[in-house]
SEFIZA-3560 file (N, C-alpha, C; in Angstrom, 3 decimals):
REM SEFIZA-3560
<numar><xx>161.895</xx><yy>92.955</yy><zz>30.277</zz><atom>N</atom></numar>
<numar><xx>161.213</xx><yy>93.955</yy><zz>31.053</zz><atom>CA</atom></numar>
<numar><xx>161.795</xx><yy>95.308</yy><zz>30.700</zz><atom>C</atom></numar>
<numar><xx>161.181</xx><yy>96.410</yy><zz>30.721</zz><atom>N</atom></numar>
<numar><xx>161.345</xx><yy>97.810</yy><zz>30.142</zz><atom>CA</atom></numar>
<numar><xx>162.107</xx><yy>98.354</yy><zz>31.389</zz><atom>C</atom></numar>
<numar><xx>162.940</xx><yy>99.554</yy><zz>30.847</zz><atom>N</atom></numar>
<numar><xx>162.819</xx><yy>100.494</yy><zz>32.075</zz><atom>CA</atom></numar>
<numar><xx>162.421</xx><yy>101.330</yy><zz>32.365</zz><atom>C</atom></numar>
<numar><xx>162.200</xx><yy>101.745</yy><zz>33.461</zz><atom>N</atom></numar>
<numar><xx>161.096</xx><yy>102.980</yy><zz>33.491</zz><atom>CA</atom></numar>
<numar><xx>161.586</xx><yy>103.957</yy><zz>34.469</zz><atom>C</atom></numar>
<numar><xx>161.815</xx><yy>104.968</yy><zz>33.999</zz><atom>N</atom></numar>
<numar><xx>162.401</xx><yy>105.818</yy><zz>34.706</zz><atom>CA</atom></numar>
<numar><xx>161.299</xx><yy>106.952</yy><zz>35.411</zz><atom>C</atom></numar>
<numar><xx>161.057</xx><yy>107.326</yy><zz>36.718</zz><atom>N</atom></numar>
<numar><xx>159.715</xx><yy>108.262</yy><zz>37.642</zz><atom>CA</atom></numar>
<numar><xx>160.737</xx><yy>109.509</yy><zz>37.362</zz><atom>C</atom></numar>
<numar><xx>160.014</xx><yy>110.214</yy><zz>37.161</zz><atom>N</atom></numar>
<numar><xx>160.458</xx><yy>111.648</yy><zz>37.567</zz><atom>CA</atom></numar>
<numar><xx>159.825</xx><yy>112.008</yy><zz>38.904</zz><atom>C</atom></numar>
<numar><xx>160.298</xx><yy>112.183</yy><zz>39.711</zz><atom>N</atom></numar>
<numar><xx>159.644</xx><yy>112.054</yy><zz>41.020</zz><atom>CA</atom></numar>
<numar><xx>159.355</xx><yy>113.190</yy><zz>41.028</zz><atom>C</atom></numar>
<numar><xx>160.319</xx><yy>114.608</yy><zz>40.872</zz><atom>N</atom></numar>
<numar><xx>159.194</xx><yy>115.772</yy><zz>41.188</zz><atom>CA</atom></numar>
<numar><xx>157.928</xx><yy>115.779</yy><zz>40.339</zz><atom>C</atom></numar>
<numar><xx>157.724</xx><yy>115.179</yy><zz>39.071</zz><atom>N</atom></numar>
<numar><xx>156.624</xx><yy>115.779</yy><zz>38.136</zz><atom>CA</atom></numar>
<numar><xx>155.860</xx><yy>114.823</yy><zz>38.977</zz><atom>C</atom></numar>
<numar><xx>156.224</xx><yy>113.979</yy><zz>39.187</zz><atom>N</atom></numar>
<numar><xx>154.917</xx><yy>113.091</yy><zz>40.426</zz><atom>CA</atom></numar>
<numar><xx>154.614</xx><yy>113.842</yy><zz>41.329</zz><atom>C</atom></numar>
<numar><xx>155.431</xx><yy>114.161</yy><zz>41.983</zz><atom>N</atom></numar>
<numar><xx>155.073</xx><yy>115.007</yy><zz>43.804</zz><atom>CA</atom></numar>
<numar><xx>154.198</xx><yy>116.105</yy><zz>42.811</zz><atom>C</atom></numar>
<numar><xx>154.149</xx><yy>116.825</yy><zz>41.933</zz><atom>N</atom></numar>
<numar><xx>153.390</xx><yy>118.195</yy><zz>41.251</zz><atom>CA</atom></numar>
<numar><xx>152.321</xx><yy>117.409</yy><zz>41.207</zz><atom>C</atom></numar>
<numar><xx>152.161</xx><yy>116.536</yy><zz>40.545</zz><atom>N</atom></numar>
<numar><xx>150.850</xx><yy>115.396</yy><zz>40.074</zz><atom>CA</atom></numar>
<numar><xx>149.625</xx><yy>115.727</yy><zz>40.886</zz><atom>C</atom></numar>
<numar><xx>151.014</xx><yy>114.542</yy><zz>42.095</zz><atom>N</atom></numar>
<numar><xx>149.745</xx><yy>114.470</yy><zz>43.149</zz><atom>CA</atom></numar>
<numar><xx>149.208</xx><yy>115.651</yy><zz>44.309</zz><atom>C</atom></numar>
<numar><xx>150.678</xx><yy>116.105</yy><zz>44.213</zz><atom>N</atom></numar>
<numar><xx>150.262</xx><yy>118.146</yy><zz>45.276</zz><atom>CA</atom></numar>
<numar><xx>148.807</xx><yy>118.264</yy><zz>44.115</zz><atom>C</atom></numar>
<numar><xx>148.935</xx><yy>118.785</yy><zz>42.909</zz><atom>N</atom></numar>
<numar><xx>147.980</xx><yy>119.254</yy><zz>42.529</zz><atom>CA</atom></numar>
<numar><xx>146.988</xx><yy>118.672</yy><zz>42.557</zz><atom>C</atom></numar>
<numar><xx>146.351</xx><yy>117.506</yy><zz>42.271</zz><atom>N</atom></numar>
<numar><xx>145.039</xx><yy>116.758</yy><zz>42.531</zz><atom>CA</atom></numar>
<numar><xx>144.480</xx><yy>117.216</yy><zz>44.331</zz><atom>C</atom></numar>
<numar><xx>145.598</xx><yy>116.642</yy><zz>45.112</zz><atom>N</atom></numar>
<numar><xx>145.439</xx><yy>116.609</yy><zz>46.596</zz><atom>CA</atom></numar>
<numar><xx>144.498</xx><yy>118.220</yy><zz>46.969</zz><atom>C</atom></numar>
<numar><xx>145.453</xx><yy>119.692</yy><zz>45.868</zz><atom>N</atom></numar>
<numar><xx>144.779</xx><yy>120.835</yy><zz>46.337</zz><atom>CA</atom></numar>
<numar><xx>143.360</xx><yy>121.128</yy><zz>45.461</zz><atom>C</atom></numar>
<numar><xx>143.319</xx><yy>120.070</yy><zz>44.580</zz><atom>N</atom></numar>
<numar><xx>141.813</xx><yy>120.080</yy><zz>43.835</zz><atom>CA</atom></numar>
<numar><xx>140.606</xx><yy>119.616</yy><zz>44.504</zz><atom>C</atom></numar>
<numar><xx>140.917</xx><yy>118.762</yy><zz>45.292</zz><atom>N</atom></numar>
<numar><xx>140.438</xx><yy>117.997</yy><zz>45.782</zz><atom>CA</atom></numar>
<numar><xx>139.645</xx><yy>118.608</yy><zz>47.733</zz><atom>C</atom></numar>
<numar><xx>141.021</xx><yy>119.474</yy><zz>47.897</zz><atom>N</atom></numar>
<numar><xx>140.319</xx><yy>120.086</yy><zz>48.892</zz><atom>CA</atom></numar>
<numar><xx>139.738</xx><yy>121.248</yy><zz>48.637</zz><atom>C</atom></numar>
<numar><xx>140.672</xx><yy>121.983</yy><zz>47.179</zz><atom>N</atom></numar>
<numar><xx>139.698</xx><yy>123.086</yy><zz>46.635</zz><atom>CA</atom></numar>
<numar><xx>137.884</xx><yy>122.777</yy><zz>46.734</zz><atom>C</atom></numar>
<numar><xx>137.763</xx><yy>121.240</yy><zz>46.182</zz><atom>N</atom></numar>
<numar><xx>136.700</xx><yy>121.216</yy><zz>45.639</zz><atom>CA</atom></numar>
<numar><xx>135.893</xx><yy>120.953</yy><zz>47.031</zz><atom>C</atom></numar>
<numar><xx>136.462</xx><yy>120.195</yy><zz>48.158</zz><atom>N</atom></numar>
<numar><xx>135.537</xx><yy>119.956</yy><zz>49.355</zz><atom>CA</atom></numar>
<numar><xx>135.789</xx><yy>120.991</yy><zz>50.077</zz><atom>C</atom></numar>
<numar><xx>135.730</xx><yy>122.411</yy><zz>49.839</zz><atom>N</atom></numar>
<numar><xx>135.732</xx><yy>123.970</yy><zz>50.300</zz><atom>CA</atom></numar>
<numar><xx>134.561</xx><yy>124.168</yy><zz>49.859</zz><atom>C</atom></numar>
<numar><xx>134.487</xx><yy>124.215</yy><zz>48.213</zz><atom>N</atom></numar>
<numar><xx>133.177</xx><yy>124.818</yy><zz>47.865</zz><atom>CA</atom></numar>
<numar><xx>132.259</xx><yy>124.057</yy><zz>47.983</zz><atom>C</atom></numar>
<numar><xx>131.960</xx><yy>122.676</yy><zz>48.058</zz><atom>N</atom></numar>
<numar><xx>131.147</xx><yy>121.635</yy><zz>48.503</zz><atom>CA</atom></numar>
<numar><xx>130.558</xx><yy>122.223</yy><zz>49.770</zz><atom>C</atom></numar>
<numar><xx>131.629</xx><yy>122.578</yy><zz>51.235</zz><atom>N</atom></numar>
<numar><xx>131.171</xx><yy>123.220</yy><zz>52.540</zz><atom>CA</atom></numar>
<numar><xx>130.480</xx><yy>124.381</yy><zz>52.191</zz><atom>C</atom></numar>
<numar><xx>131.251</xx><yy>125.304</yy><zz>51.623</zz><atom>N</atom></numar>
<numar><xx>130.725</xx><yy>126.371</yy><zz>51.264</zz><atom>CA</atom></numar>
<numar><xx>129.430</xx><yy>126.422</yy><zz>50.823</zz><atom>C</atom></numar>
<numar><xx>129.001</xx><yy>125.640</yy><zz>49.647</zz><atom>N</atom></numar>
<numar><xx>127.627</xx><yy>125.394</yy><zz>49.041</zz><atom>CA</atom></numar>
<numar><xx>126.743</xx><yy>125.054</yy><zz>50.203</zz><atom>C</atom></numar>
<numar><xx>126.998</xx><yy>124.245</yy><zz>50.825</zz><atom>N</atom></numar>
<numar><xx>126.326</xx><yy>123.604</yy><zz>51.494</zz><atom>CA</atom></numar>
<numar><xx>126.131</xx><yy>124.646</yy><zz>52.898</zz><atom>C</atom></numar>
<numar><xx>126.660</xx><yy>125.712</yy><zz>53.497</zz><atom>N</atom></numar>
<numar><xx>126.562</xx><yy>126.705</yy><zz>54.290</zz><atom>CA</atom></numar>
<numar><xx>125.476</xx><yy>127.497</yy><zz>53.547</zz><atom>C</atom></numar>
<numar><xx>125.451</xx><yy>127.731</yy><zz>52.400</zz><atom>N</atom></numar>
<numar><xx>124.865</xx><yy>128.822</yy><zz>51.752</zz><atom>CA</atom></numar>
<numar><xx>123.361</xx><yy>128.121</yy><zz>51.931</zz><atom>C</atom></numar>
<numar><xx>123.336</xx><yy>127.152</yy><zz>51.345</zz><atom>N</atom></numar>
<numar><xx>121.844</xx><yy>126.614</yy><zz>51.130</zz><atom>CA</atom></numar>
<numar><xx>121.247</xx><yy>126.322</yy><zz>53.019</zz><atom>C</atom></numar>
<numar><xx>122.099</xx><yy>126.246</yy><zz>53.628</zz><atom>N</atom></numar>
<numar><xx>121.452</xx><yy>126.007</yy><zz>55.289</zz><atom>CA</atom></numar>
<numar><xx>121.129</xx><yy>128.141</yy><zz>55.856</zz><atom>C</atom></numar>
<numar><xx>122.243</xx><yy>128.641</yy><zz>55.023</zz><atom>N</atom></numar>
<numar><xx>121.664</xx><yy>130.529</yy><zz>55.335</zz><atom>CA</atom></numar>
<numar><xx>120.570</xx><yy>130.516</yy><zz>54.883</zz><atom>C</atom></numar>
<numar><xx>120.363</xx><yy>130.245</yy><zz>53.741</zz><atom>N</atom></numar>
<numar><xx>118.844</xx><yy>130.124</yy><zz>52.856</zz><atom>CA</atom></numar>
<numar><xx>117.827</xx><yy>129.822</yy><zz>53.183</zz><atom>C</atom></numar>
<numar><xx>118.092</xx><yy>128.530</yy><zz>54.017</zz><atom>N</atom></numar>
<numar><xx>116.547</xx><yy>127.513</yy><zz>54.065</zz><atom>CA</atom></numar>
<numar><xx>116.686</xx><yy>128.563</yy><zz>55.887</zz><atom>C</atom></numar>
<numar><xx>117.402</xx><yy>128.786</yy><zz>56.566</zz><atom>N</atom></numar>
<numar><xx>117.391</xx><yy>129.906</yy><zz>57.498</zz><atom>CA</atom></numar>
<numar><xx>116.776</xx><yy>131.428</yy><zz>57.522</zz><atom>C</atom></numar>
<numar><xx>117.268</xx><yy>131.535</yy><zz>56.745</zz><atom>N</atom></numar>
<numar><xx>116.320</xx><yy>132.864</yy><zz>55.598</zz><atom>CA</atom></numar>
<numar><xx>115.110</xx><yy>132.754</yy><zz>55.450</zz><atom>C</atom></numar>
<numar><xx>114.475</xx><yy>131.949</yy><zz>54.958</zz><atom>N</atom></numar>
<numar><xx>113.079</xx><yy>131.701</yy><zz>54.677</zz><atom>CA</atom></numar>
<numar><xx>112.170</xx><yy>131.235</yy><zz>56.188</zz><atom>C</atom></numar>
<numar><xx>113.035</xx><yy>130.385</yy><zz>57.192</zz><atom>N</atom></numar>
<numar><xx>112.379</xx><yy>130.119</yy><zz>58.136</zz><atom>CA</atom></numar>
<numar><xx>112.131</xx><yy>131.654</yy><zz>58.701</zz><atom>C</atom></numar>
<numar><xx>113.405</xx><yy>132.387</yy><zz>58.687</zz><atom>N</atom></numar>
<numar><xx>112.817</xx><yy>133.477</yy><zz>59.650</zz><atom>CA</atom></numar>
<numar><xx>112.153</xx><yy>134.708</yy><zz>58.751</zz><atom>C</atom></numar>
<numar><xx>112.137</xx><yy>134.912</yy><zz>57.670</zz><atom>N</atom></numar>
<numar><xx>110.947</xx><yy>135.739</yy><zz>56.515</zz><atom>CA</atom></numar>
<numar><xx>109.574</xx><yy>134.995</yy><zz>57.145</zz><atom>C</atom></numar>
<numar><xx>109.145</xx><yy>133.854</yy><zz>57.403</zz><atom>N</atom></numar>
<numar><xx>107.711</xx><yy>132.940</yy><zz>57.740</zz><atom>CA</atom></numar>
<numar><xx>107.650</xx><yy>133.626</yy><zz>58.867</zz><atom>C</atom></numar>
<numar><xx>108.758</xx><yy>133.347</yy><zz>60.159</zz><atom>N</atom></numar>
<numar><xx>108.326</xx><yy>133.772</yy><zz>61.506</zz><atom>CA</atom></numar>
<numar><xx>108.175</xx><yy>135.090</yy><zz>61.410</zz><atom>C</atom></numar>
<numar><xx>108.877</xx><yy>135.759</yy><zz>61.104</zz><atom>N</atom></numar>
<numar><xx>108.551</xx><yy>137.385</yy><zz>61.196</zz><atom>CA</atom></numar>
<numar><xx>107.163</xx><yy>137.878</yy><zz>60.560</zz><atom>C</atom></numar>
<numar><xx>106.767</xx><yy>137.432</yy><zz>59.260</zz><atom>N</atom></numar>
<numar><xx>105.007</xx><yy>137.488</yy><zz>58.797</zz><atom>CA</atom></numar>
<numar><xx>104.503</xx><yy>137.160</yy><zz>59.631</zz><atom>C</atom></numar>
<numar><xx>104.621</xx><yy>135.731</yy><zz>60.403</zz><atom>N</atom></numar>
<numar><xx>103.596</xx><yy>135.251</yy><zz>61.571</zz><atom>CA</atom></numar>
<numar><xx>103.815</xx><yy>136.516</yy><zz>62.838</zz><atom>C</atom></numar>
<numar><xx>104.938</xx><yy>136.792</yy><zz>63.067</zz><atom>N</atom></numar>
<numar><xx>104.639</xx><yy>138.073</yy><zz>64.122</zz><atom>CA</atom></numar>
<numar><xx>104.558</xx><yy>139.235</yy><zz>63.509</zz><atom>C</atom></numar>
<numar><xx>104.691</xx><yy>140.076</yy><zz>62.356</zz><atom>N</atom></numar>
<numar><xx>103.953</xx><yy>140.826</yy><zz>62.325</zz><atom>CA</atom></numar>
<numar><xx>102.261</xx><yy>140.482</yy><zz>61.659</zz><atom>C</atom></numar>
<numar><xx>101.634</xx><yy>139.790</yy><zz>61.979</zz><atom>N</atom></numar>
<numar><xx>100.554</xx><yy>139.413</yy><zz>61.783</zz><atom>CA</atom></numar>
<numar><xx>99.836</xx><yy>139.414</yy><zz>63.469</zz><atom>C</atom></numar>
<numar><xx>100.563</xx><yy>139.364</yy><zz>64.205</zz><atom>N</atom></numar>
<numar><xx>100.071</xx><yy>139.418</yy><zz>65.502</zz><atom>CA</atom></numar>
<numar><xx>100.334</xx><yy>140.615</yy><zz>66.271</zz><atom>C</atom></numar>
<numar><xx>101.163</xx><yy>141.284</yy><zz>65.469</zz><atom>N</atom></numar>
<numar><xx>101.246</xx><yy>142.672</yy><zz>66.187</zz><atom>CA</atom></numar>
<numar><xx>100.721</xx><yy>144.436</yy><zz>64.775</zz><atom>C</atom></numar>
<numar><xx>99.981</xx><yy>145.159</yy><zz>65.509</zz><atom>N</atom></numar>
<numar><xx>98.952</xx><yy>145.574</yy><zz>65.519</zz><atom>CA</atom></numar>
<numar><xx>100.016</xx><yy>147.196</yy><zz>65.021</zz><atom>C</atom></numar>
<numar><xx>99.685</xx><yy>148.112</yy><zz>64.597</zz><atom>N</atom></numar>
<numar><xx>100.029</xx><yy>149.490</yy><zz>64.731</zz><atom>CA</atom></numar>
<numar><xx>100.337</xx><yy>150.351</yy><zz>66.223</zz><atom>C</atom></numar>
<numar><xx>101.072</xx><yy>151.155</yy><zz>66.374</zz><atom>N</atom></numar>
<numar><xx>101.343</xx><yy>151.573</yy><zz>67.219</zz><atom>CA</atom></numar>
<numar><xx>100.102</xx><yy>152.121</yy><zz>67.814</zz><atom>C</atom></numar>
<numar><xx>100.166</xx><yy>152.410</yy><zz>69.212</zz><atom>N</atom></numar>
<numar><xx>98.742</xx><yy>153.131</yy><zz>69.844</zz><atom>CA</atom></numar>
<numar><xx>99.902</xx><yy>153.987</yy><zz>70.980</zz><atom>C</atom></numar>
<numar><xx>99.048</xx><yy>154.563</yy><zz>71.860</zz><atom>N</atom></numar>
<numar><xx>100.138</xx><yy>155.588</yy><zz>72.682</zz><atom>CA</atom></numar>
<numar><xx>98.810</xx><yy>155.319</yy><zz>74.195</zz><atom>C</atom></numar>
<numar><xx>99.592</xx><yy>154.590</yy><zz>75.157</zz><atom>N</atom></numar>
<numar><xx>99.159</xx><yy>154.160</yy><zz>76.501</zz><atom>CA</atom></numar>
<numar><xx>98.518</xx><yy>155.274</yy><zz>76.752</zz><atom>C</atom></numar>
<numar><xx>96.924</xx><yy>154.640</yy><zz>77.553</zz><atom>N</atom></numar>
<numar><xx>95.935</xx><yy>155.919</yy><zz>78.214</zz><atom>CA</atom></numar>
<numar><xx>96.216</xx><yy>156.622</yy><zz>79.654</zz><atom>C</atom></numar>
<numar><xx>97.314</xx><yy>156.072</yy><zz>79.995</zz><atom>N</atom></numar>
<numar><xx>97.683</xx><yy>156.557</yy><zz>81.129</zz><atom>CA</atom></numar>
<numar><xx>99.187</xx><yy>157.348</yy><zz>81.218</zz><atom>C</atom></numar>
<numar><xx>99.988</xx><yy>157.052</yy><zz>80.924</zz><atom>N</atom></numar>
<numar><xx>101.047</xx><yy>157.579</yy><zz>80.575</zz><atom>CA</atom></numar>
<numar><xx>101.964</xx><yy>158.312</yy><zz>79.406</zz><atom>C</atom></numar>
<numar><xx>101.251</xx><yy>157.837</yy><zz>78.298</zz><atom>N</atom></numar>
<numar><xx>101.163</xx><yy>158.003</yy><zz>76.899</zz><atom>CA</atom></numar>
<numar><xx>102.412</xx><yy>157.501</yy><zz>75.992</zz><atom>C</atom></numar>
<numar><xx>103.457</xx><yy>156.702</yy><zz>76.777</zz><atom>N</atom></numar>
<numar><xx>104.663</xx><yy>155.823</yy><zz>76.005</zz><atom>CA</atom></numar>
<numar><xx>103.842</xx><yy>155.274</yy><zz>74.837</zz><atom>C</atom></numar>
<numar><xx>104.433</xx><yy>155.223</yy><zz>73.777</zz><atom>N</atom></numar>
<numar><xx>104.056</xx><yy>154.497</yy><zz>72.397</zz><atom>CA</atom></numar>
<numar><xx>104.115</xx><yy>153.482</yy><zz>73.096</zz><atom>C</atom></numar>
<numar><xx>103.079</xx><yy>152.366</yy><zz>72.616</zz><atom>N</atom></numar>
<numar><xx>103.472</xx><yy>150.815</yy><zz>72.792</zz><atom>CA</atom></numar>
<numar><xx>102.366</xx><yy>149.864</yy><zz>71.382</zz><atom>C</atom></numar>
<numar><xx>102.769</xx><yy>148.473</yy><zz>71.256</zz><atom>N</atom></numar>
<numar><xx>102.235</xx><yy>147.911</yy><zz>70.491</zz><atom>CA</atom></numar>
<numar><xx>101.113</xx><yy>146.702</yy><zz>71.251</zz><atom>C</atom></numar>
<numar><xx>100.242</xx><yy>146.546</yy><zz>70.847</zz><atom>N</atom></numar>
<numar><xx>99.610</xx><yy>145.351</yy><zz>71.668</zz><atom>CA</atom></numar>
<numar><xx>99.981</xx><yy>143.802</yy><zz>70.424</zz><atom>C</atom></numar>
<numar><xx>100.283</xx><yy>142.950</yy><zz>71.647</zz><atom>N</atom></numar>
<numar><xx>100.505</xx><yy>141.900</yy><zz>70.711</zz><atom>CA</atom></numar>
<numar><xx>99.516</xx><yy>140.262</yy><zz>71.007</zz><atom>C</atom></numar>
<numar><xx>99.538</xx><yy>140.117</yy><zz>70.479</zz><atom>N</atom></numar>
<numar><xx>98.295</xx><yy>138.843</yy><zz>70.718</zz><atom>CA</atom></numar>
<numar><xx>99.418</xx><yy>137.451</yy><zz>71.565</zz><atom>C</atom></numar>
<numar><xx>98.979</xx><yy>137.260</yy><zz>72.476</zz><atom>N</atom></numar>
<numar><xx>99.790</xx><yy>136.100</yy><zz>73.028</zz><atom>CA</atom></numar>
<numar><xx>99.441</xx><yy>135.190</yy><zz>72.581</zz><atom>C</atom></numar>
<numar><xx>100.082</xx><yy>133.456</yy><zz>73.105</zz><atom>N</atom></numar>
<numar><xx>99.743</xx><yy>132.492</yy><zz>73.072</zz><atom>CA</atom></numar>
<numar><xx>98.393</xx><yy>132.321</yy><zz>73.148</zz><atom>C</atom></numar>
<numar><xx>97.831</xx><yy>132.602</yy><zz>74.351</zz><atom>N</atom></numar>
<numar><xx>96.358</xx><yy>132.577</yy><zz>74.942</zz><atom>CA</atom></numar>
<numar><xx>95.406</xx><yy>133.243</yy><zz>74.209</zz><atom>C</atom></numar>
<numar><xx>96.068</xx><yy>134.548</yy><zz>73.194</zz><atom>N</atom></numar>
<numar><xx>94.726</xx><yy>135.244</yy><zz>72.708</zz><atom>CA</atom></numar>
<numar><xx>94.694</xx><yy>136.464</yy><zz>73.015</zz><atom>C</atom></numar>
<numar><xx>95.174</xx><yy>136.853</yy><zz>73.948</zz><atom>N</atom></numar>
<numar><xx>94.626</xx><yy>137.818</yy><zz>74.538</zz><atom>CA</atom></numar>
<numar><xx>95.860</xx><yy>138.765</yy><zz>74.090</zz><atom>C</atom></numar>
<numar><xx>95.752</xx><yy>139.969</yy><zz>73.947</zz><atom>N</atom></numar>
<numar><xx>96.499</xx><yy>141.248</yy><zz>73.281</zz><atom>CA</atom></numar>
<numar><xx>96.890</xx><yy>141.878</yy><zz>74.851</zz><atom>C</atom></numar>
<numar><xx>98.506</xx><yy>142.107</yy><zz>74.484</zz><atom>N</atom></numar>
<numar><xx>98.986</xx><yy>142.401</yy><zz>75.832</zz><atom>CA</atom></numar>
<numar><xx>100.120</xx><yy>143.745</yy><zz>75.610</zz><atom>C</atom></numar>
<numar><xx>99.915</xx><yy>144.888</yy><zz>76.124</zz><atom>N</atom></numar>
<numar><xx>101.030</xx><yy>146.285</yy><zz>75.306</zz><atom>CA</atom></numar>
<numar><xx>102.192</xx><yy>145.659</yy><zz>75.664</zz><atom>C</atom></numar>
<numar><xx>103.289</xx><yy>146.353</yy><zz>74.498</zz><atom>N</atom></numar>
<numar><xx>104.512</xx><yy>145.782</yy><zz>74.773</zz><atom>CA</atom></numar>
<numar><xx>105.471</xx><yy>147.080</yy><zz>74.119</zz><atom>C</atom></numar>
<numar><xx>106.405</xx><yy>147.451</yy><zz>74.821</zz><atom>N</atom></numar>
<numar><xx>107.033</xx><yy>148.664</yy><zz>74.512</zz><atom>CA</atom></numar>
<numar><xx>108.616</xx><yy>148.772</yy><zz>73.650</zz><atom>C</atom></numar>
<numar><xx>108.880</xx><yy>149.682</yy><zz>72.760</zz><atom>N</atom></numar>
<numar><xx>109.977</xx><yy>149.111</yy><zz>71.661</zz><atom>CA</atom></numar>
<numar><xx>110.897</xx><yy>148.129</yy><zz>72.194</zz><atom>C</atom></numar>
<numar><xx>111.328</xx><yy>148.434</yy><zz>73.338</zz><atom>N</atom></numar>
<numar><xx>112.393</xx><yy>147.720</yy><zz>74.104</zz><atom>CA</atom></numar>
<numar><xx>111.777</xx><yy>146.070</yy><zz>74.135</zz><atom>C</atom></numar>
<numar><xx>110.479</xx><yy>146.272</yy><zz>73.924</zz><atom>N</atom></numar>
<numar><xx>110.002</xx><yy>144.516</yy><zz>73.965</zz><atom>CA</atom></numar>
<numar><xx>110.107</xx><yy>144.216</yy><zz>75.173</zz><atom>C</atom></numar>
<numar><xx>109.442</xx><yy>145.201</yy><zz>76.009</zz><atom>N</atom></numar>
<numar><xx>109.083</xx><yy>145.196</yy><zz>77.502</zz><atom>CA</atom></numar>
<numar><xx>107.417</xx><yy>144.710</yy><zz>77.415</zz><atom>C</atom></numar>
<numar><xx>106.809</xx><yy>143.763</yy><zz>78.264</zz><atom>N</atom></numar>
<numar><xx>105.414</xx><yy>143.796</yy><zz>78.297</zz><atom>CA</atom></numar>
<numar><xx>105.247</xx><yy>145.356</yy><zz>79.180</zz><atom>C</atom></numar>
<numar><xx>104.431</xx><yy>146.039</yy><zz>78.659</zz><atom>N</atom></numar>
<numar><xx>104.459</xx><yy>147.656</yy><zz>79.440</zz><atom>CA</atom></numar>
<numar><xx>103.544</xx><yy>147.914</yy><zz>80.402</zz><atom>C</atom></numar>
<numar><xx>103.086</xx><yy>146.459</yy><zz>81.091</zz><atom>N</atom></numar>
<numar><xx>102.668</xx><yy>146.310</yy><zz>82.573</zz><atom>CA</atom></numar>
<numar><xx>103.542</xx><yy>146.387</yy><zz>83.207</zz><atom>C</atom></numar>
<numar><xx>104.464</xx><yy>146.056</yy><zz>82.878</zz><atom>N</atom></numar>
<numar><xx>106.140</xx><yy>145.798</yy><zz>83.362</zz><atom>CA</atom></numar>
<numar><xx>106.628</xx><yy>147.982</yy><zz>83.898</zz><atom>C</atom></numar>
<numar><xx>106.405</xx><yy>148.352</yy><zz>83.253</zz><atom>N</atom></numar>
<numar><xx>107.234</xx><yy>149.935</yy><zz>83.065</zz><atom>CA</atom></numar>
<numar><xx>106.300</xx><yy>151.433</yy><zz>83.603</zz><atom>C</atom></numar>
<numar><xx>105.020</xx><yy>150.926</yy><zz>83.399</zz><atom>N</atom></numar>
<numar><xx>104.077</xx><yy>151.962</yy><zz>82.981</zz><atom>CA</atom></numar>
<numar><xx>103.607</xx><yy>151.816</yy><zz>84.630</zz><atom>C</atom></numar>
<numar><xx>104.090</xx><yy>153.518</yy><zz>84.863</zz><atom>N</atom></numar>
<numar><xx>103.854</xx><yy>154.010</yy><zz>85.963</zz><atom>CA</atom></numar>
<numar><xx>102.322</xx><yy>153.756</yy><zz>86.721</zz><atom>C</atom></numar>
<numar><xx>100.969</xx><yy>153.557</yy><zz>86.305</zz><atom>N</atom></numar>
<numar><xx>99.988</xx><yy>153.524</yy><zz>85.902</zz><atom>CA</atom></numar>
<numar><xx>99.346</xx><yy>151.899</yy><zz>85.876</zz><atom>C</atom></numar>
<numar><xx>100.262</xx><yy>150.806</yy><zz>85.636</zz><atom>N</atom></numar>
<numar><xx>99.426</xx><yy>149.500</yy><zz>85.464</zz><atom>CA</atom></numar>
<numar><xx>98.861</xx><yy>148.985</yy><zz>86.475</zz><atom>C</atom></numar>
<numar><xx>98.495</xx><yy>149.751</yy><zz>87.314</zz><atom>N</atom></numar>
<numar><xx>97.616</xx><yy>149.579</yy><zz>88.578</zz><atom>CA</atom></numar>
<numar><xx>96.222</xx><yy>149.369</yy><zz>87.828</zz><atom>C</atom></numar>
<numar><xx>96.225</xx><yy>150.671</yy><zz>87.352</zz><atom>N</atom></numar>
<numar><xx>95.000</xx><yy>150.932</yy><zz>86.325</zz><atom>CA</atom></numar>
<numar><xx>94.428</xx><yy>150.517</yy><zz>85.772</zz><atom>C</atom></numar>
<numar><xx>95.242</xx><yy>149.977</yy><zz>85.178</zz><atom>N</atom></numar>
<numar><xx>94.419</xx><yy>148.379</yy><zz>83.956</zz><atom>CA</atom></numar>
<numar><xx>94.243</xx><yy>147.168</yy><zz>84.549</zz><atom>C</atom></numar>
<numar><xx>94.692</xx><yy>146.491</yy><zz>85.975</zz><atom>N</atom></numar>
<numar><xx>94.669</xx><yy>145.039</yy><zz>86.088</zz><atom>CA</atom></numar>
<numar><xx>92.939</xx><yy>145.347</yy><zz>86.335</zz><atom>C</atom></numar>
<numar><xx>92.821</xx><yy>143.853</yy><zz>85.826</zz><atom>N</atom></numar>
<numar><xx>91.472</xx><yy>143.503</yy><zz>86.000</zz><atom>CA</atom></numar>
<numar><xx>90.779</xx><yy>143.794</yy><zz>87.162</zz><atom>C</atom></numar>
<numar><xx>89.358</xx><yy>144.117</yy><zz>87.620</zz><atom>N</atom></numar>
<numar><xx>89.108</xx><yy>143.903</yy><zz>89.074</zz><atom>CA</atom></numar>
<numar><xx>89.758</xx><yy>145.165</yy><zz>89.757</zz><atom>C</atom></numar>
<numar><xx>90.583</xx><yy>146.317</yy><zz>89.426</zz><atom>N</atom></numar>
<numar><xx>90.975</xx><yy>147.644</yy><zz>90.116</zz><atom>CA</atom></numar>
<numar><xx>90.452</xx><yy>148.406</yy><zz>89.110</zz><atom>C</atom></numar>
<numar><xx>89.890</xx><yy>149.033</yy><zz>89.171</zz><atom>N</atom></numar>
<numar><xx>89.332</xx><yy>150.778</yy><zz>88.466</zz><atom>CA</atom></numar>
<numar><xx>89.430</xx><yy>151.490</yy><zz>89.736</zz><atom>C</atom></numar>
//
């Protein structure tokens, strides 16, 4: 039988170094894998934002008070003013007496 002599530190270097390759490499693995979930995140909200600005309209300036506001198409359909703050501006507007249905 031979003898065999370990150099034990060039071992402990061996395996330290594999061990920090190894988590080097399952860093950028996380990493990759963060990037591509920002991405496919990215694109979901580029879609939603086309779908709402597709439902919201150019600025107009309220007939009663004259605050800029935007009308935006709800769920239901129906186009409802809404003010930068992303107030519905039935909500603010001194005046929305005016507009409910059924009061002139």
């Amino acid at each position: 039988m031979a003898n065999v002599t370990v150099d034990l530190k060039h071992l402990e270097e061996v395996v330290s170094a594999h061990i920090e390759d190894s988590e080097h490499d399952r860093g950028i693995d996380i990493a990759f894998g963060a990037l591509v979930g920002i991405a496919e995140q990215a694109d979901a909200l580029q879609t939603n934002l086309a779908h709402l600005l597709k439902q919201i309209g150019e600025p107009a300036l309220c007939k009663a008070c004259g605050a800029e506001i935007w009308f935006v198409v709800n769920r239901n359909g129906k186009r409802a003013p809404y003010t930068k703050a992303g107030l519905n501006h039935f909500a603010d507007c001194p005046a929305a007496e005016k507009f409910r249905k059924g009061k002139a």
